[in-house]
C-alpha positions as CSV (number, residue, x, y, z in Angstrom):
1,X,0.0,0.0,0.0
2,X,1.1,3.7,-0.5
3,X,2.5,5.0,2.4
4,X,1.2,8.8,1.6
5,X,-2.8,9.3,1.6
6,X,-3.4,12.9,0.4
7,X,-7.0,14.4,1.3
8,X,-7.6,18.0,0.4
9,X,-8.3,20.1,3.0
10,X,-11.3,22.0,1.2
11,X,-14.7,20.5,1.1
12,X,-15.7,18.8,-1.9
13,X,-19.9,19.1,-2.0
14,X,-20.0,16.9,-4.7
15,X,-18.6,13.8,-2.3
16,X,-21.6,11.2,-1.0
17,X,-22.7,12.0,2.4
18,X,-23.1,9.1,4.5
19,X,-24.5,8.1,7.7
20,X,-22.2,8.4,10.7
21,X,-22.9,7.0,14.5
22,X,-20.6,8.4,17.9
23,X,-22.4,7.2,20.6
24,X,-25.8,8.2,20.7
25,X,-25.3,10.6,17.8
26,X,-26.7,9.7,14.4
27,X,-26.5,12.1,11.6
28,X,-24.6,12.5,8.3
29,X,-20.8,13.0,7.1
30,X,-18.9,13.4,3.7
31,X,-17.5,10.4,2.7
32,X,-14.0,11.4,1.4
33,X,-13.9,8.9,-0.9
34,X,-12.3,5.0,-2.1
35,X,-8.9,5.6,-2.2
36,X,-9.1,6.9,1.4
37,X,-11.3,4.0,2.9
38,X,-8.6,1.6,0.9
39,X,-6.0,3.2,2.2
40,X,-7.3,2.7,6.0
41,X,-8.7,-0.6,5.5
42,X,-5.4,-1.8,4.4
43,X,-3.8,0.1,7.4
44,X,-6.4,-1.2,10.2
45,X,-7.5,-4.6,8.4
46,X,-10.8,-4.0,8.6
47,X,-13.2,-1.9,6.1
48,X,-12.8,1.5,6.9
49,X,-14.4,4.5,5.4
50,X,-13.0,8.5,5.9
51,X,-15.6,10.9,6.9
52,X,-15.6,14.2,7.4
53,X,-17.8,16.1,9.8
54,X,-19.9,18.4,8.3
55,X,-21.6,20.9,10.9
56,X,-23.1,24.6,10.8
57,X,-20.3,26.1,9.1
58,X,-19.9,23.9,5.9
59,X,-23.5,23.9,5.3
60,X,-23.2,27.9,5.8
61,X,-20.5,27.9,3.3
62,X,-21.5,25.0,0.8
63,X,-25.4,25.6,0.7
64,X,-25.2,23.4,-2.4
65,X,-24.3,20.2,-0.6
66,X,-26.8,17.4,-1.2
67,X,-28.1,16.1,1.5
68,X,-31.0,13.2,1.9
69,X,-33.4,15.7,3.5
70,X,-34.1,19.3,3.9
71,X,-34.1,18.1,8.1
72,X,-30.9,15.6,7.8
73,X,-28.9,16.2,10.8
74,X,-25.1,17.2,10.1
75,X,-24.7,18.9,13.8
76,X,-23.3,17.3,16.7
77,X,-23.2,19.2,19.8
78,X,-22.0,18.9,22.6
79,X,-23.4,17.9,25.3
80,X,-25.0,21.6,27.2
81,X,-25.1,20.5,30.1
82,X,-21.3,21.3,30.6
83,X,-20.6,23.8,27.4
84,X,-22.5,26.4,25.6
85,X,-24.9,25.0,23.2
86,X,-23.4,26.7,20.5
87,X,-20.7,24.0,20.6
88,X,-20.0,21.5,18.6
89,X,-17.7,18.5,18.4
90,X,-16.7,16.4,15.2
91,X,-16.5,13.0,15.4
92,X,-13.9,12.8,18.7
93,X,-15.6,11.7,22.0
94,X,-17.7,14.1,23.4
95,X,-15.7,17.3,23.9
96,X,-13.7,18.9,21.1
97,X,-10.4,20.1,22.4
98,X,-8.4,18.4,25.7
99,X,-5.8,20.2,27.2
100,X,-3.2,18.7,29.2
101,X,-0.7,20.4,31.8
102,X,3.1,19.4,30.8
103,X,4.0,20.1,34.9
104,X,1.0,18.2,36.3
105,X,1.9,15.0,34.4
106,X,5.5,15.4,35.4
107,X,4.4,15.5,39.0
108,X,2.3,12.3,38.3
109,X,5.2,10.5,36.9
110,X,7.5,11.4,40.4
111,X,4.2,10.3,42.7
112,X,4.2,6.4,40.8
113,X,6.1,4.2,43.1
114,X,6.7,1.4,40.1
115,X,9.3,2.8,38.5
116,X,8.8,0.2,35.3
117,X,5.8,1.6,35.1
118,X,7.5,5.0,33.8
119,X,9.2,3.7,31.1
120,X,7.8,5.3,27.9
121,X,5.1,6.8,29.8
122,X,4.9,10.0,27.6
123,X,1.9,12.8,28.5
124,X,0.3,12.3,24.7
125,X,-1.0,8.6,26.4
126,X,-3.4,10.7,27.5
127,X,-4.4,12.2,24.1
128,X,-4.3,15.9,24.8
129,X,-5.1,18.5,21.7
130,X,-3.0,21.2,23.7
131,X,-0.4,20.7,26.0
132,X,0.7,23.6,28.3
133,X,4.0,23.7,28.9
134,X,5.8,26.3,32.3
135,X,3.3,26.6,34.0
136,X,2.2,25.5,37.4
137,X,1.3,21.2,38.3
138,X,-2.4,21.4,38.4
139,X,-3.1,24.9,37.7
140,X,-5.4,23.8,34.8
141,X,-8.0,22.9,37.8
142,X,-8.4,26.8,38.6
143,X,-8.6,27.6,34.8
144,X,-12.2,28.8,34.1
145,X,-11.5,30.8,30.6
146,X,-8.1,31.7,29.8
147,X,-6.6,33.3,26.3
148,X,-3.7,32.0,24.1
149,X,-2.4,34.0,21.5
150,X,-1.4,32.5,18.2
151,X,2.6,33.4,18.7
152,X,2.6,30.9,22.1
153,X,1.7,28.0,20.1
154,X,4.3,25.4,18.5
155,X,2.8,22.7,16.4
156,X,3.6,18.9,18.0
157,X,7.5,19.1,16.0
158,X,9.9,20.1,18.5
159,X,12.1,21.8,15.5
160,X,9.0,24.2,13.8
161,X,8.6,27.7,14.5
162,X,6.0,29.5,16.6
163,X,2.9,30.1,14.8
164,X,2.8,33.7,13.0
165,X,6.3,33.4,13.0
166,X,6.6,33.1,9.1
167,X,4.8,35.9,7.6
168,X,1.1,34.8,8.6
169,X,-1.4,36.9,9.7
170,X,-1.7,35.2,13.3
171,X,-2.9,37.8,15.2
172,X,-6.4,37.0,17.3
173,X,-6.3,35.9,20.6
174,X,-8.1,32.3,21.4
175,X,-10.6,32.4,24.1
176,X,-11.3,29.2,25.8
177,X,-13.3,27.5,28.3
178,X,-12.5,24.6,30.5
179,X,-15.9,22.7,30.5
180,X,-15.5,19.4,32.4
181,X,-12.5,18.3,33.8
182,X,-11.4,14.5,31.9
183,X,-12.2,11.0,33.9
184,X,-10.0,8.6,32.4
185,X,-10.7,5.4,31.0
186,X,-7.5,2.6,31.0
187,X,-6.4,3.8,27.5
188,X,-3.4,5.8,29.6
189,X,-2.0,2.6,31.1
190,X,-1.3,1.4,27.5
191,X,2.5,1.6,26.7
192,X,2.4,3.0,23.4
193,X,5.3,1.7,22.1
194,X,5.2,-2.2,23.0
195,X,0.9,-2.2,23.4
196,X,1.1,-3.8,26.7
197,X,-1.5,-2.7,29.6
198,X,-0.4,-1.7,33.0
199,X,-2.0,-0.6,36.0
200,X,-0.5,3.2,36.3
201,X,-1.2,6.0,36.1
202,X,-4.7,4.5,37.1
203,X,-3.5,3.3,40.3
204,X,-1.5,6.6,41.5
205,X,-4.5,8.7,40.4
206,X,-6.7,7.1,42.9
207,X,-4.6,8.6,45.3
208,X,-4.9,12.1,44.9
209,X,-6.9,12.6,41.3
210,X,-10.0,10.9,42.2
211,X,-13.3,12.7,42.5
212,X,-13.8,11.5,46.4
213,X,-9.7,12.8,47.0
214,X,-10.5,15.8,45.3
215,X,-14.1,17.0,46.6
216,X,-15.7,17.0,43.3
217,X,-18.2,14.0,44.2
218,X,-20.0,16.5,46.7
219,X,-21.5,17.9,43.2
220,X,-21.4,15.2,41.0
221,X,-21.8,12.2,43.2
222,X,-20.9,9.7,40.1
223,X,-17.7,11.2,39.9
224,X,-16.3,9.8,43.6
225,X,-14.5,6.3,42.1
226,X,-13.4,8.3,39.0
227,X,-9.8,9.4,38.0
228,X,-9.0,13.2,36.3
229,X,-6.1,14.4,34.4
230,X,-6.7,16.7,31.8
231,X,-9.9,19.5,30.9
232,X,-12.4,19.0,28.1
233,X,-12.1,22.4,26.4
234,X,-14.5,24.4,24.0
235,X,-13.8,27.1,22.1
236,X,-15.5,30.3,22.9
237,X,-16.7,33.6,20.8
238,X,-16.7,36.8,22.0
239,X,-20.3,37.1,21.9
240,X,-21.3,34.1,24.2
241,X,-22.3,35.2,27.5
242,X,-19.4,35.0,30.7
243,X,-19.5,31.1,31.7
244,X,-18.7,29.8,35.3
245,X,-15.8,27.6,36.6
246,X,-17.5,24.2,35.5
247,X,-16.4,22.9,39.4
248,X,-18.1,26.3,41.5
249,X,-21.3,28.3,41.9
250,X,-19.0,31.3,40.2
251,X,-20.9,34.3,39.1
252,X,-19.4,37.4,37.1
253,X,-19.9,40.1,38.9
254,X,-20.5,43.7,37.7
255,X,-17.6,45.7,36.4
256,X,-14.9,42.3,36.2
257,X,-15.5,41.4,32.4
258,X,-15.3,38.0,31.4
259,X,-12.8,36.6,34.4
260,X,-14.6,38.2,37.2
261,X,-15.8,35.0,39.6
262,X,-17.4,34.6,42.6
263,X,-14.5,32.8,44.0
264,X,-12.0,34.8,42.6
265,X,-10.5,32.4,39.7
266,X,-9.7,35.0,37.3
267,X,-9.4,35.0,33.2
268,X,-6.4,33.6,32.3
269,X,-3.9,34.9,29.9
270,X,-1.1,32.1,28.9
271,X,1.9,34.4,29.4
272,X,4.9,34.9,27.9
273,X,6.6,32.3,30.1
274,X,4.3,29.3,28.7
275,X,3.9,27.6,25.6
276,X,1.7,25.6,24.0
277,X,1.9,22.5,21.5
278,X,-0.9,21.8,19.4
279,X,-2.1,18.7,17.7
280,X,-4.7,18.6,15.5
């Protein structure tokens, strides 16, 4: 099989749209074709088609798009209970951005007494979309919304330059919310370089990360056996109204702007001193 799979980036309308189930979700995608769904069934070994998510914005740009029904649902969104209902989320797991604290998972690699169970344990077992690197172990719990400017981010090579580094019009702010912080399932105690399953950082999270260690089960009582590292993140436009920490009865009061809380966690501006890789 080719090693390379090239899919274009821009939407072709002209693709078949397909059904497409995550979870409970049911609604339709854009089928990018064979020689992507031969390219991944060879890969995986199993028949695999590539489909892309559709959502508000391509219909809003491609109103030509044919589509089974006028009512066919192309939206997913994410679940409003925890984010503003004008999220949405592709085809991921429920949220559509995770961040992940570089400091916090080097303080949970010191706390694991196995020291075998270190080996290869690298912070993207944990599938993070962002990864904040200088600043505090387990700030992220505190971060309610919090900006990142385009010149702090470095894409997942080590070796690439900043973003709007090379001539690019980067120049927007990102404003973020942390949702709901991340229970993990035992897809972290996978090594992922020989496959085999472990028992950390499962068992060392139980120790301090687990809702009952951490008070968080007095508000969401299904959380007490659970284990967090990591915050489900949506992306947030200017015009959605000020949200709460996810984890307080936080209210904005008059006068503070979008960071004002009730409990004083403010709006966070990723400073000079941090950086942030991305991975789309």
């Amino acid at each position: 099989m080719s090693t390379v799979l090239k899919v274009p980036l821009e939407v072709i309308p002209q693709k078949q749209v397909r059904l497409v189930n995550v979870w409970e979700w049911t609604g339709y995608g854009l089928d990018e074709g064979g020689e992507a769904a031969s390219w991944f069934s060879k890969y995986f070994g199993t028949p695999c088609r590539l489909m892309r998510y559709l959502g508000s914005e391509t219909l809003a740009l491609h109103p030509s798009l044919q589509l089974p029904s006028r009512d066919a649902i192309v939206v997913r969104q994410v679940d409003p209970e925890w984010a503003p209902k004008e999220s949405e989320v592709c085809f991921s797991d429920g949220f559509p951005i995770l961040l992940a604290n570089q400091a916090s998972h080097d303080d949970l690699v010191r706390r694991i007494a196995n020291e075998a169970e270190t080996k290869n344990f690298v912070i993207e077992r944990f599938r993070p979309n962002i990864i904040v690197r200088g600043a505090q172990p387990w700030i992220e719990d505190s971060w309610g919304e919090f900006r990142i400017h385009p010149s702090q981010v470095l894409p997942s090579q080590s070796s690439a330059a900043p973003l709007g580094s090379s001539g690019h019009d980067y120049c927007t702010d990102v404003l973020l919310a942390s949702v709901k912080p991340c229970s993990r399932c035992k897809i972290p105690t996978i090594d992922l370089v020989t496959g085999e399953e472990g028992d950390e950082p499962t068992d060392t999270l139980k120790t301090f990360r687990s809702g009952k260690a951490l008070g968080w089960n007095l508000s969401q009582k299904s959380w007490t056996n659970c284990v967090f590292f990591g915050w489900n993140i949506c992306l947030l436009d200017p015009i959605f109204p000020p949200r709460p920490h996810p984890l307080t009865d936080g209210s904005v009061r008059e006068g503070e702007g979008r960071g004002g809380r009730k409990n004083g966690l403010p709006l966070v501006t990723v400073g000079s001193a941090l950086t942030v890789t991305s991975f789309k």
